[in-house]
Structures are given as structure tokens and as C-alpha cells.
C-alpha positions as CSV (number, residue, x, y, z in Angstrom):
1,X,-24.8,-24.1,20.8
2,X,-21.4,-25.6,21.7
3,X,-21.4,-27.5,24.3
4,X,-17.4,-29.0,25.8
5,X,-16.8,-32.0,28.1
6,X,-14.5,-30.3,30.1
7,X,-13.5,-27.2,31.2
8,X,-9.9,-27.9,28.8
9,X,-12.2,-27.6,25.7
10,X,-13.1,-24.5,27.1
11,X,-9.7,-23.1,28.0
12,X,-8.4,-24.1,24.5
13,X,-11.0,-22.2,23.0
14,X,-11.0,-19.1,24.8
15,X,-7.8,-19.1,24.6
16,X,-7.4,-19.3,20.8
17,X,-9.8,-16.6,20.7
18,X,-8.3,-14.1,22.7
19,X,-4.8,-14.7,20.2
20,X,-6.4,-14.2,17.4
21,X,-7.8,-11.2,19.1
22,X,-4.3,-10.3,20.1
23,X,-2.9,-10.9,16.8
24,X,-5.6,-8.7,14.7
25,X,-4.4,-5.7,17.3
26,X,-1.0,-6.5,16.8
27,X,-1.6,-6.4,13.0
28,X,-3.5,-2.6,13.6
29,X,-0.6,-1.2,15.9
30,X,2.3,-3.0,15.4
31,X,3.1,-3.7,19.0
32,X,2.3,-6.7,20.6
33,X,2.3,-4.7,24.1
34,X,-0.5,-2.4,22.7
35,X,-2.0,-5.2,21.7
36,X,-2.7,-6.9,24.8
37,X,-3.8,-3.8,26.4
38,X,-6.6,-3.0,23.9
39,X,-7.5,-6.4,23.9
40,X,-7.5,-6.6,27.9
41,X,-9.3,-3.3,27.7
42,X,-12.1,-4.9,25.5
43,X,-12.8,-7.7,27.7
44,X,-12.7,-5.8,31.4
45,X,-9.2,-7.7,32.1
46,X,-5.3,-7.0,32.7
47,X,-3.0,-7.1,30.0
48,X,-1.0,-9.1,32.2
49,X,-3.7,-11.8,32.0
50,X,-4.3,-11.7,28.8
51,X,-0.6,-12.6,28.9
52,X,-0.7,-15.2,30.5
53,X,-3.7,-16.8,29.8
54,X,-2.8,-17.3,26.3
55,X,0.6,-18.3,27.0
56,X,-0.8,-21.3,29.1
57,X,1.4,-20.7,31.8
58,X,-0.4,-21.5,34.8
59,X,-0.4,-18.1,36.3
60,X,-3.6,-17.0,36.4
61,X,-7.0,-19.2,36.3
62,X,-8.9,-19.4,33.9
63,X,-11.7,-16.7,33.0
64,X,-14.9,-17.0,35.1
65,X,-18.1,-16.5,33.2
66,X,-18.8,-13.2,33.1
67,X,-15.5,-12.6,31.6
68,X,-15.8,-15.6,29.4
69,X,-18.9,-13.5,28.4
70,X,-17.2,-10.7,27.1
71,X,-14.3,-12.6,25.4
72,X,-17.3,-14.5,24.1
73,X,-19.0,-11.3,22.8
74,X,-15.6,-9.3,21.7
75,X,-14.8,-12.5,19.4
76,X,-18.6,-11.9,18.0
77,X,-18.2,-8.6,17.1
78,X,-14.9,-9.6,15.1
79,X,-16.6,-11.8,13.5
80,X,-19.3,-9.4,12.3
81,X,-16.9,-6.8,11.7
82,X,-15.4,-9.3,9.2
83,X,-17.7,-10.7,7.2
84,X,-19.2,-6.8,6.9
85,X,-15.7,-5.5,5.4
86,X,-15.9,-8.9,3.1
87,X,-19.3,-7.8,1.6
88,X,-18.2,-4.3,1.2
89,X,-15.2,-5.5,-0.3
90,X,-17.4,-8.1,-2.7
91,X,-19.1,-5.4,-4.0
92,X,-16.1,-3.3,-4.9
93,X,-14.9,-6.2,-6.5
94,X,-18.2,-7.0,-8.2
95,X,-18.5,-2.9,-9.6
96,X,-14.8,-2.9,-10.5
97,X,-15.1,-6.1,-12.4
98,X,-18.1,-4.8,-14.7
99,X,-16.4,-2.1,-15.3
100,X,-13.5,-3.8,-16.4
101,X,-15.6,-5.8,-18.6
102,X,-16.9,-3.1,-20.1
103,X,-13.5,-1.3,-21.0
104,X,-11.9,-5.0,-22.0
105,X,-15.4,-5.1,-24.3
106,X,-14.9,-1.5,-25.8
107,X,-11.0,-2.6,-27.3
108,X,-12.0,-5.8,-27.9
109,X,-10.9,-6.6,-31.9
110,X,-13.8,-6.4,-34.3
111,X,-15.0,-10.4,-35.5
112,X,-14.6,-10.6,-39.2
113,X,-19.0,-10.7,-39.0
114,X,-18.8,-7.0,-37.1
115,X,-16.1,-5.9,-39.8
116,X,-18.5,-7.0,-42.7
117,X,-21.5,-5.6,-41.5
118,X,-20.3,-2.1,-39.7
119,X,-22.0,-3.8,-36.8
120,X,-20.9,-3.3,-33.2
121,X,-22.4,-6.2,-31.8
122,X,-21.0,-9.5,-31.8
């Protein structure tokens, strides 16, 4: 468990998670508007502070806990969501690669021993 001095560390953090949550939406839709409303949607906020709050501009105060709660548990989720779409993707990656092997294996030019011998094996 993390544990911050002050309540900047905290601020700083939050706040770079809620960009990055920001900037994964933006990525999906395209529109950094949309963005900030799914995100504020997610977390039981406004857009508008969303806005602000990652903007730093001194608007709005920071989030109390139970909202820090559900950034907290919205950048969690992410998180899983990631590292789920990495394994899937590693095993692609894994079964594409054997098979590529085994076609890169099939063309492969006979050795001068397989030529000799008829044999297929190295």
C-alpha cells in the first residue's frame, strides 16, 4: 500500500490517473469532449470536473474519498483490462509464431546430409 506525505502526492496522482483515463477514451472515440464525459460518467463526477481537475486549475477541490475510490477502482480495472488483452495478445503471437516456424521449416533448403540420404530431418 502507497502511502503519500501530503495531500499534493495525492492530487498528482489522481490526477495522472484520470488523464490517462481521459486519453485511453479519447483514443476509443476520437473526441476529447466524449472523453471526459465517459470518463466522468465512470467515476460518479462532472465532466466539467474532470476538466478541471486535471487541468490543475484551481476550480474545483480535489476529489473526497469516496470519489478518490472510484477513480481508484476505474484505474484498476484498466489495469486488468490491460494486461488481459496483453496475454490474449501473447498467445496469438506465441500460435502465429509456431506456425510460422513450421512453414519457414517446410521451405527450408535441404543440408547437403538430407540431400545424401533422402532424409527429411536435419
Amino acid at each position: 500500500m502507497l502511502f503519500f506525505s501530503d495531500t499534493e502526492d495525492i492530487d498528482g496522482t489522481t490526477r495522472a490517473a484520470l488523464a490517462l483515463l481521459v486519453a485511453i477514451e479519447k483514443r476509443k472515440h476520437g473526441s476529447q469532449s466524449l472523453a471526459y464525459y465517459d470518463v466522468a460518467q465512470l467515476i460518479g463526477s462532472s465532466s466539467s470536473w474532470v476538466q478541471k481537475f486535471i487541468r490543475d486549475s484551481g476550480e474545483v477541490k480535489p476529489p473526497c474519498q469516496p470519489l478518490l475510490l472510484r477513480i481508484s477502482a476505474a484505474y484498476t480495472d484498466l489495469c486488468n483490462r490491460v494486461e488481459q488483452q496483453n496475454k490474449r495478445d501473447e498467445m496469438r503471437l506465441r500460435e502465429l509464431k509456431g506456425k510460422i516456424d513450421a512453414v519457414a521449416a517446410s521451405v527450408a533448403p535441404k543440408t547437403k546430409t538430407q540431400i545424401k540420404t533422402g532424409s527429411e530431418e536435419p
